[in-house]
PDB file of N, H, CA, C and O in Angstrom:
ATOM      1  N   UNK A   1     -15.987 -16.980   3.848  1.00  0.00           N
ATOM      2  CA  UNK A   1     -14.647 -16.943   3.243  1.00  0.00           C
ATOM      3  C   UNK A   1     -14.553 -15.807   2.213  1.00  0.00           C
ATOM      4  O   UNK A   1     -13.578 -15.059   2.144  1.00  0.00           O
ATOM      5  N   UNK A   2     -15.602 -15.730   1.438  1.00  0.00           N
ATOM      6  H   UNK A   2     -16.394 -16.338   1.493  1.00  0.00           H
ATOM      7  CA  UNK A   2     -15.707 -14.630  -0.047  1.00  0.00           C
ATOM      8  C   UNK A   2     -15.712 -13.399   0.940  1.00  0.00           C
ATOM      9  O   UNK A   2     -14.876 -12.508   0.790  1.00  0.00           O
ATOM     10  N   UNK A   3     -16.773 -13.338   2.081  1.00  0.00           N
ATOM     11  H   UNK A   3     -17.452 -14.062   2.203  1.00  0.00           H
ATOM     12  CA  UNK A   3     -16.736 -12.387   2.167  1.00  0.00           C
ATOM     13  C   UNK A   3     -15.887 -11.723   2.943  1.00  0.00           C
ATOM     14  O   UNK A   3     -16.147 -10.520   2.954  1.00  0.00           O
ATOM     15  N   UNK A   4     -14.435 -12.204   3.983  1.00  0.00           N
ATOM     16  H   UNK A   4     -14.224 -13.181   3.975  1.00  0.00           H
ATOM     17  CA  UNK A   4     -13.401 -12.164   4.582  1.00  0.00           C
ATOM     18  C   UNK A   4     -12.935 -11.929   3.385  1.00  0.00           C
ATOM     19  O   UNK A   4     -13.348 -10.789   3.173  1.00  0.00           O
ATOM     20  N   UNK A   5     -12.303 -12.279   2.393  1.00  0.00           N
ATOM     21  H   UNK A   5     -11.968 -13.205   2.564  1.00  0.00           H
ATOM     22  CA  UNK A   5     -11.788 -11.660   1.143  1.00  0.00           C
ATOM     23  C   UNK A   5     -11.796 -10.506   0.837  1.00  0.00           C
ATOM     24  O   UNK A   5     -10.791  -9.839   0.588  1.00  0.00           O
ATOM     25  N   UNK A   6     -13.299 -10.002   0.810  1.00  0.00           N
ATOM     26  H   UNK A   6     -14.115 -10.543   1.012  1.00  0.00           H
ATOM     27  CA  UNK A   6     -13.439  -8.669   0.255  1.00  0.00           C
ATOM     28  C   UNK A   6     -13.334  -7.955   1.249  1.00  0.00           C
ATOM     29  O   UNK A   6     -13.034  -6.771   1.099  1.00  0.00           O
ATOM     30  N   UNK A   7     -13.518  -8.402   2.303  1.00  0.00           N
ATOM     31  H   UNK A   7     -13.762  -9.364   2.424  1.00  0.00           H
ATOM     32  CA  UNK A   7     -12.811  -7.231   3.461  1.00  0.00           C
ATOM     33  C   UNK A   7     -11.534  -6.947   3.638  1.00  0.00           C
ATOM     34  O   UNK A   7     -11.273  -5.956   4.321  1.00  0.00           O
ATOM     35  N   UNK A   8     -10.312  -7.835   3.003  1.00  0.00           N
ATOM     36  H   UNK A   8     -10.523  -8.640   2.449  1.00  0.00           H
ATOM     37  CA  UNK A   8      -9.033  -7.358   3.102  1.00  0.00           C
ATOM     38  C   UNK A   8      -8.964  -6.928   2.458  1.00  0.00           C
ATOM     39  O   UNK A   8      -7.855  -6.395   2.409  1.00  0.00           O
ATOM     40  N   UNK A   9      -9.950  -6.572   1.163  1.00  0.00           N
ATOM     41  H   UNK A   9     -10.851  -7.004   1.203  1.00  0.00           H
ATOM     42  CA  UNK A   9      -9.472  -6.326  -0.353  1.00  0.00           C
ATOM     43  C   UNK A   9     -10.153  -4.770   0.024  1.00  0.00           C
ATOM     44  O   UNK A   9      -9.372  -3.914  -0.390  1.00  0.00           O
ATOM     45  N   UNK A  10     -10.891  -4.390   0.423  1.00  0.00           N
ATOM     46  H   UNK A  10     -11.526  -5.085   0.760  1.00  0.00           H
ATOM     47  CA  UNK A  10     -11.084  -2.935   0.837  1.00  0.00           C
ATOM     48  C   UNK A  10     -10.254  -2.004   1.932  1.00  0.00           C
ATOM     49  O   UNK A  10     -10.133  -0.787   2.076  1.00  0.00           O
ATOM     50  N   UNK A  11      -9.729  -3.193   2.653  1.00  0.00           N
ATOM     51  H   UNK A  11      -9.827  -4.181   2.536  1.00  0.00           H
ATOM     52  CA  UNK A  11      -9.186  -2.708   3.703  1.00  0.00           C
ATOM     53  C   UNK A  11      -7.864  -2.083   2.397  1.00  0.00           C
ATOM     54  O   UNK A  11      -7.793  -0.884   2.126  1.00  0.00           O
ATOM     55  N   UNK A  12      -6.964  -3.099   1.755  1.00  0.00           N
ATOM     56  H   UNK A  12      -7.021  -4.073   1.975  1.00  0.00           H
ATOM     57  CA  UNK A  12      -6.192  -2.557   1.325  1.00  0.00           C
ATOM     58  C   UNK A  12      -6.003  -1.600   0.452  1.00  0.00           C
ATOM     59  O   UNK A  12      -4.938  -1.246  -0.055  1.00  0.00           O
ATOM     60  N   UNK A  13      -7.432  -1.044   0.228  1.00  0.00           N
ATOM     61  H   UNK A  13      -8.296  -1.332   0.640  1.00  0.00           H
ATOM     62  CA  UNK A  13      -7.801  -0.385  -0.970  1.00  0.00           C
ATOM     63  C   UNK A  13      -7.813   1.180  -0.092  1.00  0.00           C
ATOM     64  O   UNK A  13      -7.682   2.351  -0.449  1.00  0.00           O
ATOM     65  N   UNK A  14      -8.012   0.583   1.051  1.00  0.00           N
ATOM     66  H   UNK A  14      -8.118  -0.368   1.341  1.00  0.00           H
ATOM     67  CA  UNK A  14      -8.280   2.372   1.915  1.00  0.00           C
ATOM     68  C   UNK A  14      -7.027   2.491   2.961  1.00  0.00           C
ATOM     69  O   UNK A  14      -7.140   3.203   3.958  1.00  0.00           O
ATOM     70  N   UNK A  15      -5.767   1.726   2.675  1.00  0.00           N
ATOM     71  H   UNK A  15      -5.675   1.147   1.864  1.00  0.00           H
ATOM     72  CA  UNK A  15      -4.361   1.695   2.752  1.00  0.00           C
ATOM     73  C   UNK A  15      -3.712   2.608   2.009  1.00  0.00           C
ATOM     74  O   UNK A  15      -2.915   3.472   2.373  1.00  0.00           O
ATOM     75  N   UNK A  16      -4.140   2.330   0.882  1.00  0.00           N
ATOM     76  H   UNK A  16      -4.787   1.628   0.587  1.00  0.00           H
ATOM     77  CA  UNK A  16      -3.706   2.591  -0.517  1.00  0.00           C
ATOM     78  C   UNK A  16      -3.484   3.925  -0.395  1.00  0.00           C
ATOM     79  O   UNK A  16      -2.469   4.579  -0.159  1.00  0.00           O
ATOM     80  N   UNK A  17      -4.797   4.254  -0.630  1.00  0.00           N
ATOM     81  H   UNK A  17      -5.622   3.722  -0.821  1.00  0.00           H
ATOM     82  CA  UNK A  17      -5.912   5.960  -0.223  1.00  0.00           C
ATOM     83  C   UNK A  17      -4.554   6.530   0.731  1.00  0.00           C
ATOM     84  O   UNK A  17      -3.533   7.100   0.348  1.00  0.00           O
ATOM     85  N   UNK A  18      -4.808   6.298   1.540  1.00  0.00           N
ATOM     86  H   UNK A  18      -5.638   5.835   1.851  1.00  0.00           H
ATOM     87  CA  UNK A  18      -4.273   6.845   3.188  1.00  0.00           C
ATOM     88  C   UNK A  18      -2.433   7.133   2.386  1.00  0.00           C
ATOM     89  O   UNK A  18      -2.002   8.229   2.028  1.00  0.00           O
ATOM     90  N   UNK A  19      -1.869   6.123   2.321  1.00  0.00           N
ATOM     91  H   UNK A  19      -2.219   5.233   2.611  1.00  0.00           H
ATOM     92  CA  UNK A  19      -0.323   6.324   1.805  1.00  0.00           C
ATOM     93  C   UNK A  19      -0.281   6.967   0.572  1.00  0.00           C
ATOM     94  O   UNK A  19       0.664   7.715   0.321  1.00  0.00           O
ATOM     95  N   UNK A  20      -1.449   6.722  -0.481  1.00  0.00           N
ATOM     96  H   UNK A  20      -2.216   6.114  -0.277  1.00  0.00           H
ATOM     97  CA  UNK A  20      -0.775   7.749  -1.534  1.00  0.00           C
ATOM     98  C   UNK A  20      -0.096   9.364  -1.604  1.00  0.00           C
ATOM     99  O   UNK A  20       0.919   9.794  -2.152  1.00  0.00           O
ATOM    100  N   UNK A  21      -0.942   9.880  -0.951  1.00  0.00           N
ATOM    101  H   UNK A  21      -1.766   9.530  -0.505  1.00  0.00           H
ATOM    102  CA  UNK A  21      -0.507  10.981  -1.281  1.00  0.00           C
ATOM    103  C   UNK A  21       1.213  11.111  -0.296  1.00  0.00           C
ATOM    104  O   UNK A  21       2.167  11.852  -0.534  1.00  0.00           O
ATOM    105  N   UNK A  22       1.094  10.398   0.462  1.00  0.00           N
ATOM    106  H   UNK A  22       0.319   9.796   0.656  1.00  0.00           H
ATOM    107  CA  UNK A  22       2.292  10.670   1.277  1.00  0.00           C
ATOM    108  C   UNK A  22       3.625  10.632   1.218  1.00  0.00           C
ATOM    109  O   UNK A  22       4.256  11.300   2.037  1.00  0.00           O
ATOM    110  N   UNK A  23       4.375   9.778   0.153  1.00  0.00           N
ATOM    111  H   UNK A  23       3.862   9.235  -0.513  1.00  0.00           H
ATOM    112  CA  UNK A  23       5.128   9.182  -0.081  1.00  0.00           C
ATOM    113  C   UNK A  23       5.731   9.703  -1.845  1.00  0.00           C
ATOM    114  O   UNK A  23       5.165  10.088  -2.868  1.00  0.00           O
ATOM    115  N   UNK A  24       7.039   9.460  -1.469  1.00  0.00           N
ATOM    116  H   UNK A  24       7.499   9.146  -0.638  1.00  0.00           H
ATOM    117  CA  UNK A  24       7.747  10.429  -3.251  1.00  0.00           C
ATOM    118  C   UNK A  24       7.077  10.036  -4.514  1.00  0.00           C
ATOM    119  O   UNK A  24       7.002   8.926  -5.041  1.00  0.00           O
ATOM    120  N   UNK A  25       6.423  11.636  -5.029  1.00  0.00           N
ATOM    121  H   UNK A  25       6.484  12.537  -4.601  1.00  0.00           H
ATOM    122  CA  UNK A  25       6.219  11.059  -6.023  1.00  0.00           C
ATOM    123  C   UNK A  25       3.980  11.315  -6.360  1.00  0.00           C
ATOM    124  O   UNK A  25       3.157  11.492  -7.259  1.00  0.00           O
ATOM    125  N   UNK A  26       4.086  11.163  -5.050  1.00  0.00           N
ATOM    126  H   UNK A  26       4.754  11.018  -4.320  1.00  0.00           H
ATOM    127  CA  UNK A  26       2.681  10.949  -4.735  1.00  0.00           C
ATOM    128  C   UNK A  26       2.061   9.628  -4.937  1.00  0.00           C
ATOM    129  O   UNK A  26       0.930   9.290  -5.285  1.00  0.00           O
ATOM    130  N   UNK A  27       2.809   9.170  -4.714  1.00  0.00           N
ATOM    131  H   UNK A  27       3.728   9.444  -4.432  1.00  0.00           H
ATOM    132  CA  UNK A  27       2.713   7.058  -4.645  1.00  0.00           C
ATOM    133  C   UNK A  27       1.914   6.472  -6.216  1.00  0.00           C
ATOM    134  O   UNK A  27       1.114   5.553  -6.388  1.00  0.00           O
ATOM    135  N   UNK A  28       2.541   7.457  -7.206  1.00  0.00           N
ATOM    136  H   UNK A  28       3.192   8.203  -7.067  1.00  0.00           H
ATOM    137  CA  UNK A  28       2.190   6.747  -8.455  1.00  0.00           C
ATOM    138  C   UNK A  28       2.081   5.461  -9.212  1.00  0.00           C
ATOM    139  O   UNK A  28       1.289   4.838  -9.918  1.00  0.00           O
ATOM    140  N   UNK A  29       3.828   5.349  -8.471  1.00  0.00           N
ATOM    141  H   UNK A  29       4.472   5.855  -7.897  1.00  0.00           H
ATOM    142  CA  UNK A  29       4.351   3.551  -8.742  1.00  0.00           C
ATOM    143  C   UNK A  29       2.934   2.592  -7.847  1.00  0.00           C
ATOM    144  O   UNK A  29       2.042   1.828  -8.214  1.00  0.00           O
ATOM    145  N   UNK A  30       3.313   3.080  -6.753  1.00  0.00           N
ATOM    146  H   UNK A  30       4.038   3.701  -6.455  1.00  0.00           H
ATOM    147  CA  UNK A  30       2.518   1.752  -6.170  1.00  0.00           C
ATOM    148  C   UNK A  30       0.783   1.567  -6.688  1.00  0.00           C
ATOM    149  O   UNK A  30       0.162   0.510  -6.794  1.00  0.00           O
ATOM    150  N   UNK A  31       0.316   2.905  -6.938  1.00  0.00           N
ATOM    151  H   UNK A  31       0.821   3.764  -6.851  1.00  0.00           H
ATOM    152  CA  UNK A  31      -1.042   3.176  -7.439  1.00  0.00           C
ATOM    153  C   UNK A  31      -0.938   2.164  -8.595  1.00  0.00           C
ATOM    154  O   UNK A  31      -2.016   1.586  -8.736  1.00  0.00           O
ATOM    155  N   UNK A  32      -0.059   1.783  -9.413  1.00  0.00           N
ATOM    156  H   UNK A  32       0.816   2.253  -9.299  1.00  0.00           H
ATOM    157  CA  UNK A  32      -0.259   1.887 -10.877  1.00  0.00           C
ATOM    158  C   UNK A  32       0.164  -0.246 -10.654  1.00  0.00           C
ATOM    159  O   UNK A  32      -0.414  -1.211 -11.153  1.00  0.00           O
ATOM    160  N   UNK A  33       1.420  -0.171  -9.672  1.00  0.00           N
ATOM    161  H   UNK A  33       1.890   0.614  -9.266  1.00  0.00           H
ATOM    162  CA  UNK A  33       1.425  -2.089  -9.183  1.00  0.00           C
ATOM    163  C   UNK A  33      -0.109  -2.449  -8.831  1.00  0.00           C
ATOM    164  O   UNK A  33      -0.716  -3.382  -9.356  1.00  0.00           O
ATOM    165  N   UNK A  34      -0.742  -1.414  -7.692  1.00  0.00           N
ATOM    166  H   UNK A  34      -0.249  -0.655  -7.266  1.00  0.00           H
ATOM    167  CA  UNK A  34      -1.818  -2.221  -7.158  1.00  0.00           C
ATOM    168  C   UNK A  34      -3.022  -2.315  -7.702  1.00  0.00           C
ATOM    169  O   UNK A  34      -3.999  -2.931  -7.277  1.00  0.00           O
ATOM    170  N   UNK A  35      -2.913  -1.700  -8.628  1.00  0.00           N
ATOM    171  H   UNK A  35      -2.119  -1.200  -8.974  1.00  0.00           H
ATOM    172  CA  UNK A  35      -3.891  -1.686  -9.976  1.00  0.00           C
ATOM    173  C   UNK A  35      -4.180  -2.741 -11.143  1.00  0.00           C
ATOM    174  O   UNK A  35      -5.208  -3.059 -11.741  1.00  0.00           O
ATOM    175  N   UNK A  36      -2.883  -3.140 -11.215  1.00  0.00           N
ATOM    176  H   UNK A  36      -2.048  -2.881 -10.729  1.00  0.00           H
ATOM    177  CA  UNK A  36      -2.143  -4.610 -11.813  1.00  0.00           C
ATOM    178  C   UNK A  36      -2.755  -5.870 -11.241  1.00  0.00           C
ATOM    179  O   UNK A  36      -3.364  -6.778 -11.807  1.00  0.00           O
ATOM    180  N   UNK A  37      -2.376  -5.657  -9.744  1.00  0.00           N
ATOM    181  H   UNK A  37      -1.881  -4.920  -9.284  1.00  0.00           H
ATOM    182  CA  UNK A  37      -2.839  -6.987  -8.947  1.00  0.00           C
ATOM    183  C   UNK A  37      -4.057  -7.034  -8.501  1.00  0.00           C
ATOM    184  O   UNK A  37      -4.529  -8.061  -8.012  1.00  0.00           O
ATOM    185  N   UNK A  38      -4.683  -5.966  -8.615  1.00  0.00           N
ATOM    186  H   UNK A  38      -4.300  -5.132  -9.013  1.00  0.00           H
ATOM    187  CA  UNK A  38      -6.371  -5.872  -7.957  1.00  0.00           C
ATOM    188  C   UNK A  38      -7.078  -6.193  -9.497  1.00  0.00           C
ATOM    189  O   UNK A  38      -8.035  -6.953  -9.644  1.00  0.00           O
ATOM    190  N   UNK A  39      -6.410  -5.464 -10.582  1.00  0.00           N
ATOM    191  H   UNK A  39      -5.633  -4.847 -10.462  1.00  0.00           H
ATOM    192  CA  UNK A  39      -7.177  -6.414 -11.826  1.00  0.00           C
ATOM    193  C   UNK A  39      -7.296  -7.742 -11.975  1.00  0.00           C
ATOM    194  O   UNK A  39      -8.371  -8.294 -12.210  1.00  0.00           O
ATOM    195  N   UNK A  40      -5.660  -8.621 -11.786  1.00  0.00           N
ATOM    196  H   UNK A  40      -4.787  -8.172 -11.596  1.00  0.00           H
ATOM    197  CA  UNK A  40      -6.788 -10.025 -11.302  1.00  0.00           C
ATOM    198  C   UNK A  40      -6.746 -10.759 -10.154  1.00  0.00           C
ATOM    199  O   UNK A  40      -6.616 -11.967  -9.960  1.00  0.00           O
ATOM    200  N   UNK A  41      -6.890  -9.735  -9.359  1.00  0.00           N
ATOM    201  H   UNK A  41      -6.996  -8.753  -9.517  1.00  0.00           H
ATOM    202  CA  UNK A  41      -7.416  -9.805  -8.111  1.00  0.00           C
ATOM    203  C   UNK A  41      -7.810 -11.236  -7.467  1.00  0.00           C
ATOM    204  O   UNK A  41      -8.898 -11.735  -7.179  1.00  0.00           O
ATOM    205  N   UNK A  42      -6.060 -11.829  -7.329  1.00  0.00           N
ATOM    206  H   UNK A  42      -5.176 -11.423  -7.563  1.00  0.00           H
ATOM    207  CA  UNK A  42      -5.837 -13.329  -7.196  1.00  0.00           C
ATOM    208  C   UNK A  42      -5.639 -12.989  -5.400  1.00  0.00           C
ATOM    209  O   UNK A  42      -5.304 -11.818  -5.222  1.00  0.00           O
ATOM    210  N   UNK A  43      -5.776 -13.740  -4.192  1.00  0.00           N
ATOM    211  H   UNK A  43      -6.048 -14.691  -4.336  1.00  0.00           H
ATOM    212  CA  UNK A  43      -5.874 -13.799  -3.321  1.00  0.00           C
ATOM    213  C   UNK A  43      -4.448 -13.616  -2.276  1.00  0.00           C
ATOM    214  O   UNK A  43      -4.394 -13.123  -1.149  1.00  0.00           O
ATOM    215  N   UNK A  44      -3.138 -14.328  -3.284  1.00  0.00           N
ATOM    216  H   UNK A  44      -3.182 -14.729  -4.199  1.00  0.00           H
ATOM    217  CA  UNK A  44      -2.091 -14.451  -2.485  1.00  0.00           C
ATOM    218  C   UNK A  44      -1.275 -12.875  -3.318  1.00  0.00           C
ATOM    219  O   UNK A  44      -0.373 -12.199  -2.823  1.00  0.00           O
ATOM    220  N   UNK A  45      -1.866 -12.683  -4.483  1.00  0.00           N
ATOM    221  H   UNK A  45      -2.598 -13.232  -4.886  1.00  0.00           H
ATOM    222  CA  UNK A  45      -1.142 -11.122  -4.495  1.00  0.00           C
ATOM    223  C   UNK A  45      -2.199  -9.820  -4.043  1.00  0.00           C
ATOM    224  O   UNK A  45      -1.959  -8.684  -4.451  1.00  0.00           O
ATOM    225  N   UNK A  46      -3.445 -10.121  -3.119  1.00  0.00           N
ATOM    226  H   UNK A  46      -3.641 -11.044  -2.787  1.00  0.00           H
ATOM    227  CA  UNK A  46      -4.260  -9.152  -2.249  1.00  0.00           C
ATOM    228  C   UNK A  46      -3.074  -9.470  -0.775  1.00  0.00           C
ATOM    229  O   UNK A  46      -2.708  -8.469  -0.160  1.00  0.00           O
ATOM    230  N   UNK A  47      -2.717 -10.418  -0.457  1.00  0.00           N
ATOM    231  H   UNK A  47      -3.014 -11.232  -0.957  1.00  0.00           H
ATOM    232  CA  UNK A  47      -1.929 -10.587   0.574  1.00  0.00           C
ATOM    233  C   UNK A  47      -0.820  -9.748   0.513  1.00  0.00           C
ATOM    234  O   UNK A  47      -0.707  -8.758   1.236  1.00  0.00           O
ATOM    235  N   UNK A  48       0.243 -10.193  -0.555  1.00  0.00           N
ATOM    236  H   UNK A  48       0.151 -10.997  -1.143  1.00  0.00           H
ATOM    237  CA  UNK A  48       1.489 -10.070  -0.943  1.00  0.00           C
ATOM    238  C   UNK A  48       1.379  -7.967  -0.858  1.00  0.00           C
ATOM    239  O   UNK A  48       2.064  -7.267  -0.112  1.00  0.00           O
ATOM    240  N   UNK A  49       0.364  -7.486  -1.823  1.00  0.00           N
ATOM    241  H   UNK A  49      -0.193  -8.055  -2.428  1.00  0.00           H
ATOM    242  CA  UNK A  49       0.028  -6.402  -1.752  1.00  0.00           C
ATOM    243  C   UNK A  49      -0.083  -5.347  -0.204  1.00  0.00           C
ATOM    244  O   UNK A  49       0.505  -4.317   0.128  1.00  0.00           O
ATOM    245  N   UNK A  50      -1.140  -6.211   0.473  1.00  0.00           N
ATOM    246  H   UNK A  50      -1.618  -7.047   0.203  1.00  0.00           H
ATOM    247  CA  UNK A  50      -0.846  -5.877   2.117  1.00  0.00           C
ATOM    248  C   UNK A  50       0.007  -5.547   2.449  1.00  0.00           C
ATOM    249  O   UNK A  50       0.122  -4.341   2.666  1.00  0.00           O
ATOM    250  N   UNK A  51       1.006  -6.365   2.660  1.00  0.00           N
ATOM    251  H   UNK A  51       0.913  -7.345   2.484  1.00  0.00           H
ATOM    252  CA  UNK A  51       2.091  -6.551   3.157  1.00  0.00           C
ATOM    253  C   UNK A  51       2.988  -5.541   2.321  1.00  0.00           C
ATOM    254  O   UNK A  51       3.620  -4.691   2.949  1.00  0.00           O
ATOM    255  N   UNK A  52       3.068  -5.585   1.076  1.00  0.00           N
ATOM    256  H   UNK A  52       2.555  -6.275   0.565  1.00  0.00           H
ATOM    257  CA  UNK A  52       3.896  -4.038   0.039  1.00  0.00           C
ATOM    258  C   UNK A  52       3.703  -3.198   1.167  1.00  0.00           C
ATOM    259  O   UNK A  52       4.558  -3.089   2.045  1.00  0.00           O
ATOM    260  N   UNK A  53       2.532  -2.555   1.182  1.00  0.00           N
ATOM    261  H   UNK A  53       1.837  -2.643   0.468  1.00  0.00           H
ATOM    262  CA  UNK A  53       1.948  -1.695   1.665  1.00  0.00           C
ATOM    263  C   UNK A  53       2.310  -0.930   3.361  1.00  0.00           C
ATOM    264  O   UNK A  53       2.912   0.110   3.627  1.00  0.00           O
ATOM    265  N   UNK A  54       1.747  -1.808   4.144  1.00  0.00           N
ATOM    266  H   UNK A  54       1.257  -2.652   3.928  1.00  0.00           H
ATOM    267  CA  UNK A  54       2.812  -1.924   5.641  1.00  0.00           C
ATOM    268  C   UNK A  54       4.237  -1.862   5.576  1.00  0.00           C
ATOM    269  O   UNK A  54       4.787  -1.095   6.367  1.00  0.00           O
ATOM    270  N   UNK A  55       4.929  -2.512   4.796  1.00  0.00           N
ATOM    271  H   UNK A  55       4.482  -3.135   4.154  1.00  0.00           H
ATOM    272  CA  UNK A  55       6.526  -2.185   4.507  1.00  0.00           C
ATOM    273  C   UNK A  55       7.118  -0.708   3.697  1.00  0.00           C
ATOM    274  O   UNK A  55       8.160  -0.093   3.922  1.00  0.00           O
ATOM    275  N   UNK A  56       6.371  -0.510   3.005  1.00  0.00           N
ATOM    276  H   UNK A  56       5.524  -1.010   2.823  1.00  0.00           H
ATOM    277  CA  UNK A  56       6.257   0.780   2.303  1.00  0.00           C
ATOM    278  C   UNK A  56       6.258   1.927   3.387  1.00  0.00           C
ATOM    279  O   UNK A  56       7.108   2.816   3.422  1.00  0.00           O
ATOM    280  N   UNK A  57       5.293   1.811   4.191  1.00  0.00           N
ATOM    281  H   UNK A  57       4.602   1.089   4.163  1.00  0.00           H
ATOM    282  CA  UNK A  57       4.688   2.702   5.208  1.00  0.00           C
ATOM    283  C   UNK A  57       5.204   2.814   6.316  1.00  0.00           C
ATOM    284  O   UNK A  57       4.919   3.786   7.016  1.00  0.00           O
ATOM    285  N   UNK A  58       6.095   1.839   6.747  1.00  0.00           N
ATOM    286  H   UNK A  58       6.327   1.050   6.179  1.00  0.00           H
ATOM    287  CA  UNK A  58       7.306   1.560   7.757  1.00  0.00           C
ATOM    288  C   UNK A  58       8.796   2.445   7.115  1.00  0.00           C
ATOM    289  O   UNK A  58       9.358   3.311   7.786  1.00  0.00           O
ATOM    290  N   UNK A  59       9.193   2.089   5.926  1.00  0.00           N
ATOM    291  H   UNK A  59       8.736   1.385   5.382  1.00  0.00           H
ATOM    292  CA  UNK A  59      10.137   2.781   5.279  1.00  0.00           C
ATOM    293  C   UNK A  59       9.739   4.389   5.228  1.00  0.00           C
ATOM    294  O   UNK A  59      10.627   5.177   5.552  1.00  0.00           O
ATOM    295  N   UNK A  60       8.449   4.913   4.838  1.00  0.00           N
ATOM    296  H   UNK A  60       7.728   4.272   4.575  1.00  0.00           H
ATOM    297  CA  UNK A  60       8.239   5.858   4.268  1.00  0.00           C
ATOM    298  C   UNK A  60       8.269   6.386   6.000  1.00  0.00           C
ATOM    299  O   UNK A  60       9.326   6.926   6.326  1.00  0.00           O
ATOM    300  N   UNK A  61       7.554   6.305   6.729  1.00  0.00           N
ATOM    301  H   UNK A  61       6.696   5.867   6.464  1.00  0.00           H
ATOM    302  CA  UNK A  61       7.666   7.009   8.093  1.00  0.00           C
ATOM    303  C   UNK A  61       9.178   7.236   8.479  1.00  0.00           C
ATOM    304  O   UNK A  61       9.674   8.230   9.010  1.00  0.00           O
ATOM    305  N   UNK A  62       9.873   5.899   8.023  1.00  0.00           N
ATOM    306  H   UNK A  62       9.470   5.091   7.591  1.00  0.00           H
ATOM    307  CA  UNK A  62      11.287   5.916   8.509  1.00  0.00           C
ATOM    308  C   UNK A  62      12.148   6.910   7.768  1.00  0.00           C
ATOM    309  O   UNK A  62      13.117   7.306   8.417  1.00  0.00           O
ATOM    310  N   UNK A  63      12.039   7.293   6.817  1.00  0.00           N
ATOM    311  H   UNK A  63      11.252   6.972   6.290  1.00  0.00           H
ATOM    312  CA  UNK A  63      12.872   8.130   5.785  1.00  0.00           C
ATOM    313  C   UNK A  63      12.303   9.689   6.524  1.00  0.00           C
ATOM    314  O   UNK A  63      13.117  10.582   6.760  1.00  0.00           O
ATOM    315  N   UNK A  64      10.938   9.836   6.810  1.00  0.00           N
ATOM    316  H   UNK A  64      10.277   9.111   6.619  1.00  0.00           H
ATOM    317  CA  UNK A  64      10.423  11.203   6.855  1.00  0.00           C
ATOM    318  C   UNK A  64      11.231  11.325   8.805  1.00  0.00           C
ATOM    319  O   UNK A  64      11.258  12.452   9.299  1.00  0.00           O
ATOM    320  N   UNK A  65      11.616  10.493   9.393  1.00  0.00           N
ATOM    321  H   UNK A  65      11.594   9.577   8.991  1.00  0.00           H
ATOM    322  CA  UNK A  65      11.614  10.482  10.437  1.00  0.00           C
ATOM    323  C   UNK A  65      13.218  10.945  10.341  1.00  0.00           C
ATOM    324  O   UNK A  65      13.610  11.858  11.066  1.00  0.00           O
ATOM    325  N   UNK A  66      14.001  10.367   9.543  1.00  0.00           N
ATOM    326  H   UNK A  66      13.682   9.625   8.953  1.00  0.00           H
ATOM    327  CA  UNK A  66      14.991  10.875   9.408  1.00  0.00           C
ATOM    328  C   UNK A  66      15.959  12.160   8.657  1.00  0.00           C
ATOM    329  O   UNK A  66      17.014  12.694   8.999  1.00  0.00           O
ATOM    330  N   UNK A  67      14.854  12.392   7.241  1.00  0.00           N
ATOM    331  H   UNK A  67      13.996  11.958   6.963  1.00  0.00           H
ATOM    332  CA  UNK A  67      14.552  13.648   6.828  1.00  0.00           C
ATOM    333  C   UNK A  67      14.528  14.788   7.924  1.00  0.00           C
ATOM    334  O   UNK A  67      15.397  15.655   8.007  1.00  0.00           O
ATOM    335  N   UNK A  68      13.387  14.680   8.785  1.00  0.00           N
ATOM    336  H   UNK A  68      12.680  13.975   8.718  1.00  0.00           H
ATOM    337  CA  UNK A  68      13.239  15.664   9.748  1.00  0.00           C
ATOM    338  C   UNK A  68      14.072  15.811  10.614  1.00  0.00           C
ATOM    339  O   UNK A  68      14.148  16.965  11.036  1.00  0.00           O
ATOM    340  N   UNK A  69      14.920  14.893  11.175  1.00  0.00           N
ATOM    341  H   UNK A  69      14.859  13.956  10.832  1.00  0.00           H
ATOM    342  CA  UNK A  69      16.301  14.339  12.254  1.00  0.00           C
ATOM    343  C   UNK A  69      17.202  15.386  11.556  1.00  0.00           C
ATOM    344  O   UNK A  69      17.569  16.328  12.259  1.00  0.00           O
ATOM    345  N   UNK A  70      17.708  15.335   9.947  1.00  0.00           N
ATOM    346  H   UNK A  70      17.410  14.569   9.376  1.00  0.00           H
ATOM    347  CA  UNK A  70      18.704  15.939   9.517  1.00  0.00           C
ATOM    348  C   UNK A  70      18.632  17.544   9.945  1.00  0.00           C
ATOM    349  O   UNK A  70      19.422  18.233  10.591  1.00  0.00           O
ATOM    350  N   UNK A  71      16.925  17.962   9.104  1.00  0.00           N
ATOM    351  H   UNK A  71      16.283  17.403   8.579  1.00  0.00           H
ATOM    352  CA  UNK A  71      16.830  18.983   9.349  1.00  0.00           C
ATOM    353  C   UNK A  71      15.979  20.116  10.419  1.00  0.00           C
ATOM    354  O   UNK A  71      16.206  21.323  10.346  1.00  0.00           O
TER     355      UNK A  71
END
């Protein structure tokens, strides 16, 4: 179980990695939330975080997808 834990908890940590630089801004905000919730690094906001993350990354593809559409 602990150690299924720490595997989502890296996984989301090399999410993180991967979207920062990509996104407005250079993904400061979210660097600085998931920093918050990985300090006390409670289980249903490593979830909740995930999930930020995938939705973030759905929007952010979607904006660049349409960015590029315009121009």
């Amino acid at each position: 179980m602990l150690q299924k834990h720490n595997k989502v908890k890296q996984t989301s940590v090399v999410r993180l990695m991967k979207y920062r630089g990509g996104h407005f801004g250079g993904g400061g905000l979210s660097t600085a939330i998931y920093s918050i919730f990985a300090f006390f690094s409670i289980p249903l906001w490593e979830k909740f975080m995930t999930f930020y993350l995938e939705l973030f990354s759905i929007l952010n593809n979607l904006v660049t997808s349409i960015s590029k559409g315009i121009l």
